[in-house]
C-alpha positions, 0 to 999 in steps of 0.5 A: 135858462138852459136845463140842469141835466144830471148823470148818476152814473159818473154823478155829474152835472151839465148844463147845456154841454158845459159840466158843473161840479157838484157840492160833493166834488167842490167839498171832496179835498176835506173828505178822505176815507183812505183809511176804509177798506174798499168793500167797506166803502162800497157797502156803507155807499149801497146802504145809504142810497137804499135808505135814501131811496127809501125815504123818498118813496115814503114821502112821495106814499110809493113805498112799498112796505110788504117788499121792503128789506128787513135792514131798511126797516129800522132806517124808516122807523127812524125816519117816520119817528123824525117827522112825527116827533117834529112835524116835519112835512117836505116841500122839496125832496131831492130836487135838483138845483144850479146856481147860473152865477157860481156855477156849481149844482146840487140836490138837497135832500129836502126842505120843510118846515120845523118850527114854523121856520124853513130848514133845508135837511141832509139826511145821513146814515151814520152816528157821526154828523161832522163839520163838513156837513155844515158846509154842504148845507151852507151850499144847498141853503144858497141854492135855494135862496137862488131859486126864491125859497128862503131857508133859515135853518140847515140841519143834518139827520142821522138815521141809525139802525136802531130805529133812532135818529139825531137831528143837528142843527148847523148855525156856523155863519163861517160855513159859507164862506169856507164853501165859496172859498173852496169852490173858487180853488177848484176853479182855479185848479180847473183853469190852470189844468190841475186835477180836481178832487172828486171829478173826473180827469176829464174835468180839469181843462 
């Protein structure tokens, strides 16, 4: 199979020269943040990306602590917290994954066991783990299962600046299929010129 590529920059997949759209562009007509002043926005982006990074180079034993930003620390507190009060102990963490049939990529956070059973695990930093969550998950749950790994349980964790984390679990059966019937207007759109939310406009044909 030709190589999942991916630009950070533009956030875009490829494979071969053929874009793919990403879970988050596929779920971007249910998001809207109009309402968020920009800087705002901006800010909230830059710190998540920091916790996210974070947390990657704890589980992959590279972080740094001595040089770790003073508001990170709560975040890995939190972090930390969750894996020992839970076990949790990745078997993936932000891997990047394509479905060849549906056409469309992402990179879930992680995956690992809770309980003796697989979850796959979207980590967040906000105090608000709402439904759209769930389809996202729903989305990375079938990436893996296209690859050979069975997932059986999609959770969401909020890691929250006091040091705390709450960690949802996701069981709606109907998430996937509000996903797929998302993914195919999108095509659909795509197909027939119009734009697609959260792409480019390059990416509409």
């Amino acid at each position: 199979m030709t190589e999942l590529r991916f630009d950070p920059v533009g956030h875009m997949y490829t494979v071969g020269a053929q874009r793919v759209p990403s879970v988050t562009q596929i779920l971007a007509p249910l998001v809207d943040y109009s309402m968020v002043p920009a800087a705002t926005l901006e800010r909230s982006r830059q710190l998540g990306q920091a916790v996210h990074r974070m947390t990657e180079l704890y589980d992959l034993d590279d972080l740094d602590l001595d040089d770790l930003a003073d508001e990170l620390r709560p975040y890995l507190t939190a972090w930390i917290k969750f894996r020992a009060e839970t076990g949790f102990v990745p078997e993936s963490i932000e891997k990047r994954l394509y479905h060849p049939a549906l056409r469309y990529a992402g990179t879930p956070d992680r995956s690992g066991l809770i309980n003796g059973r697989r979850a796959v695990i979207d980590i967040k930093k906000m105090l608000t783990l709402g439904p759209v969550i769930g389809l996202q998950l729903a989305a990375y749950k079938e990436l893996f299962e296209k690859t050979g790994t069975h997932v059986e349980d999609r959770y969401a964790l909020g890691l929250r600046a006091d040091g705390t984390y709450r960690l949802v679990p996701y069981t709606d059966k109907g998430d996937w299929p509000v996903f797929l019937s998302l993914l195919t207007t999108r095509n659909w759109k795509e197909k027939h010129g119009y734009a697609t939310a959260g792409e480019p406009a390059s990416a509409a044909a």
